[in-house]
C-alpha positions, 0 to 999 in steps of 0.5 A, a space after each residue: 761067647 768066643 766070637 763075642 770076646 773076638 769081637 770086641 778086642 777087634 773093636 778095641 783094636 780098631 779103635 785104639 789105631 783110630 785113636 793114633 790115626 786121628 791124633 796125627 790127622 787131627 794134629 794134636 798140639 800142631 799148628 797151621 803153616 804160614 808160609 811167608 815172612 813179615 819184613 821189618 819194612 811193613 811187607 809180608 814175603 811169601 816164600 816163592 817171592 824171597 831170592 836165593 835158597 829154598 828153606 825147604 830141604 825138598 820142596 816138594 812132601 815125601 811120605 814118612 814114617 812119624 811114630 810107632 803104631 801112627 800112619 805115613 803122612 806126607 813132610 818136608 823139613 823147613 830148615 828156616 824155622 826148624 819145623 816138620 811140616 805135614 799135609 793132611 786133606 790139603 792143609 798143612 801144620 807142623 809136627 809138634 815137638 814132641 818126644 813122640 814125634 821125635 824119630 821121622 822116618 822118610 821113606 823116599 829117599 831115605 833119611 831120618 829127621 831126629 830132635 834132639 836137645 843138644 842145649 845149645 842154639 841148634 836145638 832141634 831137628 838133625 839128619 842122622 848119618 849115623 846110627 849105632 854105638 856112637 851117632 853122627 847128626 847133621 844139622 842144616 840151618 837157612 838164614 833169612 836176609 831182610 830186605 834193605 830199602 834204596 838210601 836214595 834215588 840213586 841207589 838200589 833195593 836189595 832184595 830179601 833172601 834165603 842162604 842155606 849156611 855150611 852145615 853142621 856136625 854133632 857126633 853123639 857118644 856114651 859121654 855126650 855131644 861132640 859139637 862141631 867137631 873141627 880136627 883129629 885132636 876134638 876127636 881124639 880128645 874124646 876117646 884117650 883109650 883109642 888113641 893109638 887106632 885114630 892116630 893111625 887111622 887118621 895118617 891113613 884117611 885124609 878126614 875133611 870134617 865138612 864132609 859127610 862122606 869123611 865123617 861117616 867113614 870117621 863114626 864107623 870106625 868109632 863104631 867098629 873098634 
């Protein structure tokens, strides 16, 4: 009787994880990737053929931790359309926004893709920098450029193009986002009863609010005092 029991939590186990697996594998919700774009001029671009900046923050897909109890599948993060794309037996879909899939762990190198409702115009996937009592997130964003035809005979096309913009930071605390934070007064406007500590640290630490290494040094001191 033992050994029946046993074996049917095995099978119930099994096909529990079976379950999540094919969830992902069958991208419940997910849709497949066109990986081009309809110009305004009747042409369709694929990506290769657009000028300037990869919209793919790592062409190429690296395995990634997308939920609890879900196997590793292979992304990459399109930063044009704010989309995690994932392949599957050669074919790729996107991850569908979901809070189940809200975390993505890649592996290697390692970086951490969260969404998040920040309600504003970069709702959506961030990098985390920062993770603790106060959350540091970077935002990168690729603009498409549509192609503009030659105004005569005389003149040029100018070609279609991706340019990566500057990106952006949102500090996360107990009150809320801190959006693109800009000088000392955003930050210590924020946090009145550590003004004395920032104002100090602030003399002693040349911040460059652009740059990540300066921002993660910047939330770490938030989170140490």
């Amino acid at each position: 009787m033992r050994k029946i029991v046993l074996t049917a939590l095995a099978i119930c186990f099994s096909f529990s994880f079976a379950q999540n697996t094919l969830s992902v594998n069958g991208a419940t919700g997910a849709q497949s990737v066109f990986d081009g774009i309809n110009s305004t001029t009747g042409k369709t671009f694929k990506y290769d053929e657009i000028a300037g900046d990869s919209p793919y923050i790592g062409k190429e897909f690296s395995d990634a931790k997308i939920a609890v109890n879900y196997e590793q599948i292979p992304i990459r993060y399109n930063s044009y359309t704010d989309e995690i794309e994932f392949k599957k037996n050669g074919n790729v879909q996107v991850l569908p926004k979901t809070t189940d899939f809200s975390r993505i762990e890649v592996l290697s190198p390692r970086q951490v893709i969260v969404l998040l409702d920040t309600s504003d115009n970069l709702n959506g996937y961030f990098f985390e920098l920062i993770n603790g009592k106060n959350n540091l997130y970077k935002k990168i964003k690729t603009k498409f450029t549509d192609v503009v035809p030659a105004a005569n005979s005389y003149a040029s096309e100018r070609p279609a193009n991706f340019r990566t913009l500057p990106p952006v930071y949102y500090i996360k605390t107990q009150n809320g986002f801190i959006k693109k934070p800009k000088n000392q007064k955003d930050i210590i406007n924020q946090f009145p009863d550590k003004k004395d500590s920032l104002t100090t640290f602030f003399k002693s630490n040349k911040i460059k609010f652009d740059k990540d290494e300066d921002l993660i040094k910047l939330v770490t001191f938030l989170n140490e005092n």
